[in-house]
N, C-alpha and C positions, 0 to 999 in steps of 0.2 A: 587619226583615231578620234573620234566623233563622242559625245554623250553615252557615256554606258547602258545598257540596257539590265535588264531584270533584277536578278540580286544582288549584282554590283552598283546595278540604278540607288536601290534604297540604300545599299552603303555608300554610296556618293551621295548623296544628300539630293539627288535630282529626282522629279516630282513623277515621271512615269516617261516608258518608252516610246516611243512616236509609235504613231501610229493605230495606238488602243485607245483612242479615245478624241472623241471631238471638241474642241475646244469651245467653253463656253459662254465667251464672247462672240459667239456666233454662231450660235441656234436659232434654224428658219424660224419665224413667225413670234420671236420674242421680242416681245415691247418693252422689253429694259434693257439692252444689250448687253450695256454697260453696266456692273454693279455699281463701281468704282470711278473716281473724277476723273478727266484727264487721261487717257490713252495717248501714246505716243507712236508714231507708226513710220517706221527708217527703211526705206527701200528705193534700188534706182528705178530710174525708168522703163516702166513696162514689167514690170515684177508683181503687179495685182494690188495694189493698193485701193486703186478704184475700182477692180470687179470685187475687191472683197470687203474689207472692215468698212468703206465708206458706200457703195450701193444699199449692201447688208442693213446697215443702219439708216439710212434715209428709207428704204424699202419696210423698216419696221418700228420704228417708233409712230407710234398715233398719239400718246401720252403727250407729247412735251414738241415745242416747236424747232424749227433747224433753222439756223443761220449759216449758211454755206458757202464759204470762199470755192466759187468753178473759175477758172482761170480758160479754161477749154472750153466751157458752156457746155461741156457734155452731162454734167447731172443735171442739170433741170432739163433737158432733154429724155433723159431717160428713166428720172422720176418723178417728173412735176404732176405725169397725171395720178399717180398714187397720193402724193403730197395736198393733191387741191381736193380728191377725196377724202381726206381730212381735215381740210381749213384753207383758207385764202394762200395762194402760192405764187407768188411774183419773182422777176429776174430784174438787178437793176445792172444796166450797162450804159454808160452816156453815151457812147461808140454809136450805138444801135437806135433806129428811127421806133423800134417797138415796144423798146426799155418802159418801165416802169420808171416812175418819177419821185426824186427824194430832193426837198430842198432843206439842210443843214442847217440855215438862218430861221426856220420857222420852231425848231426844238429849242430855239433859246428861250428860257423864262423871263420876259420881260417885265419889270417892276418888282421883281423877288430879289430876294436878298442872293441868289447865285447868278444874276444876272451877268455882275460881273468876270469870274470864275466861267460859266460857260461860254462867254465871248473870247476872254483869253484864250481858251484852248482849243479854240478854232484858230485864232489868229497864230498862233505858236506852230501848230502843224503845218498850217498854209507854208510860212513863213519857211522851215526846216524841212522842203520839200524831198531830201533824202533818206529824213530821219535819222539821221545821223551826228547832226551836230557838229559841224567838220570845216566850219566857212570860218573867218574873222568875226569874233562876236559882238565888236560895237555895232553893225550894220543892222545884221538880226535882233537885234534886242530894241534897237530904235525901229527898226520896220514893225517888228512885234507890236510897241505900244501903240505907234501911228496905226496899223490894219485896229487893232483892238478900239481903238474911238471911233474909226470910221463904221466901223461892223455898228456899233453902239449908235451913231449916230442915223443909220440905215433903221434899225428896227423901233427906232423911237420917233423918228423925225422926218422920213417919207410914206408915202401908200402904201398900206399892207401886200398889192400884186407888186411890186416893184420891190419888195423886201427879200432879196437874192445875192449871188456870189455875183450875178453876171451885171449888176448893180454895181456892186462896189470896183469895179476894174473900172465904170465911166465916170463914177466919181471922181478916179485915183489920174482920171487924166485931163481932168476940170480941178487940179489942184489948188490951186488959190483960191478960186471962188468956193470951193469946197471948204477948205478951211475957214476963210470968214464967216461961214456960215456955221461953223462949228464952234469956232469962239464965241460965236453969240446965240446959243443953242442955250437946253436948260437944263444938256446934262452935263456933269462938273467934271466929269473926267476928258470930254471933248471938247468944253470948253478951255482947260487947262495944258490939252495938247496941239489943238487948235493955235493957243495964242502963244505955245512955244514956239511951232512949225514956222512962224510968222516971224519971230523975232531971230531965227537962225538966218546965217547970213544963205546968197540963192542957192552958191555952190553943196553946202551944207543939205541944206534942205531937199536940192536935187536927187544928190547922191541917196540918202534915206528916203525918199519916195519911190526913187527907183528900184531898190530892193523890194520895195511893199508889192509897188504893181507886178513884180518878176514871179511875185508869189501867185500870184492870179492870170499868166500869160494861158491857161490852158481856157478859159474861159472864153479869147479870142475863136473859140468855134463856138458856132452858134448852135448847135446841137447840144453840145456837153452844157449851154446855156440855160435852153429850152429842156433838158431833162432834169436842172438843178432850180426851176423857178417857180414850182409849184411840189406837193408833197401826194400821192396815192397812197401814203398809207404813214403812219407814224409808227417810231421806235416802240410806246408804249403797247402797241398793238401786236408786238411779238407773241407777249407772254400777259395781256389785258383782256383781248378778247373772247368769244365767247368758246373758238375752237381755235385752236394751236393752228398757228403761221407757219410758212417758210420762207425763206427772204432769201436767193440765191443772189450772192455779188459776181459779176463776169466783167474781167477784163481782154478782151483779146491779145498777146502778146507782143503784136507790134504798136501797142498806143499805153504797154506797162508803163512807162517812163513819165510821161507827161499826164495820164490820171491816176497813178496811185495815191498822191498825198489826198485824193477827193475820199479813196476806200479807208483811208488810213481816220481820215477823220469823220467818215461814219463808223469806224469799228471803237473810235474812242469814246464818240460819243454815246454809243449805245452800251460799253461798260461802263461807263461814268453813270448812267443815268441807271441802269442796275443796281451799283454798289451805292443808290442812296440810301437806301432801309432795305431792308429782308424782308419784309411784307407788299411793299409797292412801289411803285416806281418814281423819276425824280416828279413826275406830272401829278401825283395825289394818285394816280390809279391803280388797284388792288391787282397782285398779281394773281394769276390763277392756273398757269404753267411752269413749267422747265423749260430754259432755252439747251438746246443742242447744238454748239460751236462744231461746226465739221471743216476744216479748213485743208485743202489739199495744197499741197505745195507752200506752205506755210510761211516756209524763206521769201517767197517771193514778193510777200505785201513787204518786205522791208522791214525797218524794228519799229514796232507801235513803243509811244510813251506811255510808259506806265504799267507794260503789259507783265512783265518779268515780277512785280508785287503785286501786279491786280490777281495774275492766275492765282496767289493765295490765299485768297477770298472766295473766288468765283464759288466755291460748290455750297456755303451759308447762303450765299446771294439768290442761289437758283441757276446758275449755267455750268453745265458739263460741257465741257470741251474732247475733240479731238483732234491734233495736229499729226500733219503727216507732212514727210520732208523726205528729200532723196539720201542723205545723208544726217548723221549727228554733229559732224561739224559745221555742217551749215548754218547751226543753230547759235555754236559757239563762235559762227564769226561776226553775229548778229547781236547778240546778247552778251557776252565774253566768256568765260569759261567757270564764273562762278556756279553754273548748273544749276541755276535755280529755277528755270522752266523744266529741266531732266526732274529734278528731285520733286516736283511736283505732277508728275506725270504718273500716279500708281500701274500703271502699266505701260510695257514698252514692247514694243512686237518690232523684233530686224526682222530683213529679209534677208537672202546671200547678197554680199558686197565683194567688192574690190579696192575698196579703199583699205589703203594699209591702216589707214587712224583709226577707223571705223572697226575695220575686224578684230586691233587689238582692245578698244576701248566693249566690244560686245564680251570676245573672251573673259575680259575681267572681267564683268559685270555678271556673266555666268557663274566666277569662280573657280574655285579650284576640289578636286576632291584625294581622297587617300589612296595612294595604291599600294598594297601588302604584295611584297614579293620575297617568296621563300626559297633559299639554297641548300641542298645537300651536297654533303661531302662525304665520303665512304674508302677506306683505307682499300689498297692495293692487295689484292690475295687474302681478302678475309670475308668471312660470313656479316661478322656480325661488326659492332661497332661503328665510327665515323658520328656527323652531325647534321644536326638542322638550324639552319637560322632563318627569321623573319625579319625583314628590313621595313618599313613604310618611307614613302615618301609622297609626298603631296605635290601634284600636278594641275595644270586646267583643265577642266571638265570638256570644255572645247576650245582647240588648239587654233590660233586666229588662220590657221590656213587652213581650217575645218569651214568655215566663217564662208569662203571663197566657194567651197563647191557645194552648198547646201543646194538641194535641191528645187527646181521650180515649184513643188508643190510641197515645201517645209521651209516653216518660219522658228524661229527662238522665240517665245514668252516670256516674261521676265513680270512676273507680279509680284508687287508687293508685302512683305508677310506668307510669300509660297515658296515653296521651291522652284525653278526652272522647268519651263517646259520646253519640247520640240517636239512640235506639232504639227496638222497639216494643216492648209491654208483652206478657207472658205473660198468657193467663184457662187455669185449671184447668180447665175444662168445654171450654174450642178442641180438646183434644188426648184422643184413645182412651186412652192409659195410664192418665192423671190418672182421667178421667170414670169406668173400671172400679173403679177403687179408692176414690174419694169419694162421698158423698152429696147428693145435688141437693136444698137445702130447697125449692127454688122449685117441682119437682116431688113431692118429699115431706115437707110442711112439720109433719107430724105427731112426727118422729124423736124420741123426748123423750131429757131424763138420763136414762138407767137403769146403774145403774154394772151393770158386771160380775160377776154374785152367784161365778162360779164360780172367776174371778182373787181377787175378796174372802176368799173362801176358803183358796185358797191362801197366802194371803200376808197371812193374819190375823195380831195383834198377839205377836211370838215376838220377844222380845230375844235378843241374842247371847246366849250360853252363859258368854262368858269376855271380854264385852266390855275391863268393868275389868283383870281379870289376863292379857293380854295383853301392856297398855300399860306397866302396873305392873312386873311382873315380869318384864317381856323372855319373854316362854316364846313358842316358834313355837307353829302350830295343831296339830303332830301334838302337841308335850307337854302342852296346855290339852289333846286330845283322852285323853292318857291316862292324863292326873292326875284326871280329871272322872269319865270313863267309860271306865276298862280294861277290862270287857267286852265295851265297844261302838267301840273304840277308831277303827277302819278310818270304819265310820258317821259315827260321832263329831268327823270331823273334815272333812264337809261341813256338819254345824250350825255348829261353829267358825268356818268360811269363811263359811258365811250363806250356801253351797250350796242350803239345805233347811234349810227350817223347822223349830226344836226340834219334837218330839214332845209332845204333852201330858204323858206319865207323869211326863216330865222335868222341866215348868214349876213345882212346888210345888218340888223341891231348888233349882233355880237360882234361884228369887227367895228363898228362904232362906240361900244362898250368898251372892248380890252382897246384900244387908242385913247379913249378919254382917261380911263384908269389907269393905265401907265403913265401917267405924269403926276398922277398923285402920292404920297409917301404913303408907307405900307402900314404905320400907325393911322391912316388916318382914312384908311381904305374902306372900313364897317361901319363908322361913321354918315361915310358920305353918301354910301351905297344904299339908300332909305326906299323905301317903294315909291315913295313921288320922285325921285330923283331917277330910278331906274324907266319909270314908267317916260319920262320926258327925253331920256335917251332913244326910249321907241318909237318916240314919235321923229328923232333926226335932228333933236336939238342938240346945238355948239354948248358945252359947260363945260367954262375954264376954270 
């Protein structure tokens, strides 16, 4: 016995009968799909997850950018060209010779007071490469701080092209010379770790190096190297630019193991750098979209730190999420069972399951409703007399072996503040809007990666201009534009905004600029920063 229908519906407290009505989380050609934060979408394999709530959605948001976990690499295949008809749409895979290029050491604010704080949290991830937390924790906590000065000693103390992950593993095997040169460096936390490394006896010191570099064996290919040593495009350029991004992450499933902790710590890094302020981002630059979190297969990135109290933020911050999993314990064997990414999920759409946890954890969540059941009783050899009684009793609305044979094309709704629904499923290809703007693999199964040569382009690796002396110095974009470039002043201060990619003429002064002014302290930063001083850094002079 199933979800009641009609006038038992409304006396069961359930919201309408299938079938009357379409669900409106998934009306063709709505650019807000989502009213609500956080959708939660439970169904196994092969049950429409991705022809419906996640095509659906990438197929119709133009408003707000997507950040999309493809573990398959079938949506950017089959929506990237709708997606780049709205704004720059890139796939980053290291795997792959055509990936698109992120290097995680270049988002660190160097010479800013979080300098510290974002380097740790690279090195912490690297480090806890299961996410788990699960090893002997003197090892990891010393590897932690040792990765953490080297990172630091990398973005301060060698060449800006050489300031990479696939850097720090040839450090990590020139260990000695490396550290000497760290105890005598001029920043204080590598010099301090530096000259502990030193004074441990070799066995000691072995053992904790060798954790650090274990953290960085996947860098040992030279590909995953060559796709993490330069940057096509920056986090703040999600939700900065001038048109809404999409950034599709693909891992193939046989190389999961050895590069997720790389996804795990661009996904932290790019919450981290969201949840700095509600108007912009950690870089000084103003937001001007919504990101849209679509992650399929959710379990599979592992358990992000930090994510189970970040999700209760994210929608003040600006990102709507959608996680989709095969199951809901998948979730709790991830997070534990405190529910605090369920209970932040204002909607939750099953599919039919066969998990016993799952069918009963749906029914309750359904509820239960009242059933009025009335008996007569009537005496033997008479007209008249005998009685009636009314009983109620309270049942589940839907029985968890109801759960088991829902049909292919009926889902359970579960919103928040509504009644339950059961409903029918959306397919991207049932509807003309959807089908115009998607790609049918099953019709054209040939569609390959080929990133974007001419968005790659565009939106080749160009750091802010004034990243650090923004933050530093308090100076708005028009005064970084006219302390930098009073010639170019007006121009000048959409590279500022990250409007428009610096110019190349420009690229040799600014990376001699942020190198010089990372070694000076951040009170003393507008000071020194004088138009004679700036103007003599363009001509390529050394000022210590």
């Amino acid at each position: 016995m199933g979800i009641p229908a009609g006038r038992q519906t409304r006396r069961a407290a359930v919201a309408r009968p299938a079938g009357r009505h379409r669900p409106r989380h998934a009306r063709p050609g709505d650019h807000d799909v989502f009213r609500r934060p956080a959708p939660l979408v439970a169904g196994a394999s092969g049950s429409g997850k991705t022809a419906g709530p996640v095509l659906t959605t990438l197929l119709s948001c133009r408003d707000r950018s997507m950040l999309v976990f493809d573990p398959k690499g079938e949506l950017y295949r089959m929506s990237a060209p709708f997606r780049s008809s709205v704004g720059a749409a890139f796939f980053f895979d290291p795997t792959e010779p055509d990936s698109a290029c992120f290097n995680p050491l270049a988002e660190i604010p160097v010479g800013t007071s979080r300098e510290i704080a974002a380097v740790q949290n690279i090195a912490s991830i690297l480090v806890d490469s299961s996410g788990l937390k699960n090893s002997e924790p003197i090892w990891p906590i010393t590897a932690t701080d040792l990765l953490t000065a080297i990172i630091l000693y990398a973005v301060t103390g060698i060449p800006a092209p050489q300031r990479h992950l696939g850097t720090l593993r040839e450090l990590m095997f020139e260990m000695p010379t490396t550290l000497e040169k760290m105890a005598r460096g001029k920043n204080d936390e590598c010099q301090r770790v530096g000259a502990t490394m030193l004074a441990m006896t070799p066995k000691t010191a072995d053992a904790i190096a060798l954790t650090a570099r274990s953290a960085l064996s996947v860098f040992a290919d030279p590909l995953v190297v060559e796709k993490t040593s330069r940057s096509d495009f920056r986090i703040s350029d999600l939700v900065c630019s001038r048109y809404p991004m999409s950034l599709y992450l693909q891992v193939p499933p046989s190389d999961r193991d050895r590069v997720m902790p790389l996804f795990r710590l661009m996904l932290v890094q790019i919450f981290k750098a969201f949840l700095y302020r509600t108007d912009v981002m950690a870089d000084g630059r103003k937001k001007r979209h919504r990101l849209q979190l679509v992650a399929d297969e959710f379990p599979a990135v592992g358990k992000i730190p930090g994510f189970a109290q970040d999700i209760q933020e994210f929608r003040g911050y600006g990102i709507s999420c959608m996680l989709l999993c095969q199951s809901l314990k998948s979730l709790a064997a991830l997070y534990g069972n405190s529910q605090v990414i369920r209970d932040n999920c204002h909607i939750v759409t099953c599919f039919a399951s066969s998990d016993t946890d799952s069918m009963a954890d749906i029914s309750k969540a359904v509820g239960q409703g009242v059933e009025i059941k009335t008996s007569t009783t009537t005496h033997k050899g008479r007209w008249f007399g005998g009685s009636e009684s009314k009983s109620e009793s309270r049942r589940p609305l839907l029985e968890p072996g109801d759960v088991r044979t829902l049909g292919m094309d009926e889902a359970i709704v579960l919103v928040t503040g509504t009644r339950p629904l059961r409903a029918r499923k959306i397919r991207w290809f049932a509807h003309r809007k959807f089908r115009d703007r998607g790609i049918d693999l099953r019709r054209f199964p040939d569609t390959g990666l080929v990133q974007n040569e001419e968005i790659l382009a565009m939106h080749e690796a160009a750091e802010p201009a004034s990243r650090p002396i923004q933050i530093a110095a308090g100076w708005t974009n028009k005064k970084t534009a006219a302390v930098l470039f009073p010639d170019e002043a007006e121009s000048a201060r959409k590279w500022v905004a990250g409007d428009r990619p610096l110019p190349a003429k420009h690229r040799a002064f600014v990376d001699h600029l942020l190198t010089t002014i990372a070694a000076i302290p951040d009170e003393q930063r507008e000071r020194f920063l004088t138009p004679a001083t700036v103007e003599r850094l363009r001509q390529g002079e050394v000022i210590s």
